[in-house]
One Martini backbone bead per residue (centre of mass of N, CA, C, O) as a GRO file, in nm:
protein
  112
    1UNK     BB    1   7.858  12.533  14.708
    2UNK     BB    2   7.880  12.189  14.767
    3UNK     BB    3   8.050  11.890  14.909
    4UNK     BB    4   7.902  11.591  14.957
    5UNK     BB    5   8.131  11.396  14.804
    6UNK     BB    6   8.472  11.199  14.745
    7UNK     BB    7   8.562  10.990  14.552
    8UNK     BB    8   8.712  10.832  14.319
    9UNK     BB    9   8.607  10.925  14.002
   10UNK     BB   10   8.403  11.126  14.221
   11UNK     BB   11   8.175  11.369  14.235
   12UNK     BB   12   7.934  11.552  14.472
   13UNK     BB   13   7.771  11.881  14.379
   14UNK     BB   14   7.468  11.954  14.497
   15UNK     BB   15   7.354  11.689  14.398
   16UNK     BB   16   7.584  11.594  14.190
   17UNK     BB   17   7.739  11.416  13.967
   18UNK     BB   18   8.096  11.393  13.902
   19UNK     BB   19   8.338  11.169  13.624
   20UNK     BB   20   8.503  11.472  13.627
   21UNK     BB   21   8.715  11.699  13.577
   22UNK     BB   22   8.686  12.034  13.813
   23UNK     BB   23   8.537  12.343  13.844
   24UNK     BB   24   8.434  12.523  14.156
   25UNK     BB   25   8.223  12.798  14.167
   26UNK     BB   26   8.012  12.948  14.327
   27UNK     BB   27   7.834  12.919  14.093
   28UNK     BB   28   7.959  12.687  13.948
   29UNK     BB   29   8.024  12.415  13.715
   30UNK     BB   30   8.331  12.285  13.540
   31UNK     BB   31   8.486  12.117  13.304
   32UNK     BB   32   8.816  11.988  13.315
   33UNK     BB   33   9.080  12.066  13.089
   34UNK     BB   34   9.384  12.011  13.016
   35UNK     BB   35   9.663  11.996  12.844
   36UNK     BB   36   9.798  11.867  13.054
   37UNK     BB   37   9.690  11.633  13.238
   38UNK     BB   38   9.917  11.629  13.499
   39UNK     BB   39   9.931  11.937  13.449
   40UNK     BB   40   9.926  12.292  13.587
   41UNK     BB   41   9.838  12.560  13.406
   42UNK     BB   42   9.747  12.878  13.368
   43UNK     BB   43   9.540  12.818  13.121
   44UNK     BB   44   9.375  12.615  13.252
   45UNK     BB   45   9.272  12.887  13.460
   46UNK     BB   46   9.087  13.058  13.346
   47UNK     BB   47   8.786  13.052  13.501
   48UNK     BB   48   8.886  13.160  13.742
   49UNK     BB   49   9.025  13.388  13.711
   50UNK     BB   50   8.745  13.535  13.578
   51UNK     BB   51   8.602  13.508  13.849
   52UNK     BB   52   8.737  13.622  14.139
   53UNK     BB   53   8.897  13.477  14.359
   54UNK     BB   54   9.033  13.477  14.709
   55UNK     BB   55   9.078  13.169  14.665
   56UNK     BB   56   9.303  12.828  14.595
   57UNK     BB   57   9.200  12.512  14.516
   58UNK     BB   58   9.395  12.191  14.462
   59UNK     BB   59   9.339  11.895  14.325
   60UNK     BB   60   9.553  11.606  14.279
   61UNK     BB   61   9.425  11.390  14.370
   62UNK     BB   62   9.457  11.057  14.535
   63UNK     BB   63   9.788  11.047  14.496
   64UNK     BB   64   9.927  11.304  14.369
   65UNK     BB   65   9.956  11.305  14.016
   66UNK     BB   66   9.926  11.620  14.048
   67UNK     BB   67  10.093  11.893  13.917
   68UNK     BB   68  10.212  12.219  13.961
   69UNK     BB   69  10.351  12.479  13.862
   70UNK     BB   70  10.455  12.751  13.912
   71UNK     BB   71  10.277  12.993  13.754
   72UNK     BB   72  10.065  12.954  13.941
   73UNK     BB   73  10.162  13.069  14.196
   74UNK     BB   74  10.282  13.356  14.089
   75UNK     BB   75  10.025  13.460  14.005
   76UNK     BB   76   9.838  13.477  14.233
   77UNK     BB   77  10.006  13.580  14.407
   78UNK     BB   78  10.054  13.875  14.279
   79UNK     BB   79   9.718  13.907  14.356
   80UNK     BB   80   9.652  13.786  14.647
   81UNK     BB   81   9.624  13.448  14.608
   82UNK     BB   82   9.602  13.194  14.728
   83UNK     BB   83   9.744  12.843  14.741
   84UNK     BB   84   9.590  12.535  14.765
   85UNK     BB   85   9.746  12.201  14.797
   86UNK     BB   86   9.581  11.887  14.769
   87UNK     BB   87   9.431  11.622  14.810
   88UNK     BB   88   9.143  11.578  14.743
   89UNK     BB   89   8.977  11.539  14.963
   90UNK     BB   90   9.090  11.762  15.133
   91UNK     BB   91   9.027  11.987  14.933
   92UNK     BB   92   8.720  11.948  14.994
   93UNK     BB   93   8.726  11.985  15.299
   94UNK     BB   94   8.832  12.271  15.240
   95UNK     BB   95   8.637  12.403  15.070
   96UNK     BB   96   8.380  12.383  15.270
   97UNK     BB   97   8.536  12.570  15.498
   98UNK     BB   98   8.546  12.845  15.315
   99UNK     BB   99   8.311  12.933  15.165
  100UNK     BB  100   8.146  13.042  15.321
  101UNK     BB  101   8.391  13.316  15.382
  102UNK     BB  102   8.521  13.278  15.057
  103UNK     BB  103   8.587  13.311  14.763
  104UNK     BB  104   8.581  13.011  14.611
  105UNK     BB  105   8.779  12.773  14.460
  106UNK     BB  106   8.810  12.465  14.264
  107UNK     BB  107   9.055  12.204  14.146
  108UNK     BB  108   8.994  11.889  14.009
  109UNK     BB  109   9.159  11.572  14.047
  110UNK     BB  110   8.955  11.240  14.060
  111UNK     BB  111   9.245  11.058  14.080
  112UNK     BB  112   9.545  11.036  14.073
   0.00000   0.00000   0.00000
């Protein structure tokens, strides 16, 4: 999977449109809706977990006004996952650069 680019409410990976909040996992695209708008919940990233990536990387969105939780760093750190937390463009660029070489998940929020 690759993200061909991404503006304010719109994401095109792997030559698909999405105009929703996505996990993006190896294999597949999941439709993200979260119990909390804009937080973050360890809940929310059932299907990341379950992935089993090597590393993950949050997009807050265009102005990040999506925040993560403590508990979603606490859980990945105890696993040895590493999370990286940026807003949305940066993290687009940071997971293309990054999946080459490592089992990357992406979980972004497409607006604010």
């Amino acid at each position: 999977m690759k993200i061909d680019s991404y503006r304010f409410g719109e994401i095109i990976i792997s030559g698909k449109r999405h105009t929703g909040d996505v996990i993006v996992l190896p294999e597949r695209v999941l439709s993200w809706w979260r119990k909390t708008g804009h937080a973050v919940e360890l809940a929310d990233l059932k299907a990341v977990i379950d992935a089993g990536p090597e590393i993950l990387i949050i997009g807050t969105g265009a102005y990040g006004a999506m925040r993560v939780l403590p508990e979603v760093n606490d859980f990945f750190s105890s696993k040895g996952i590493p999370v990286i937390v940026l807003l949305s463009s940066a993290a687009c660029e940071k997971y293309n650069e990054l999946c080459e070489t490592q089992r990357t998940a992406l979980a972004i929020h497409l607006t604010c």
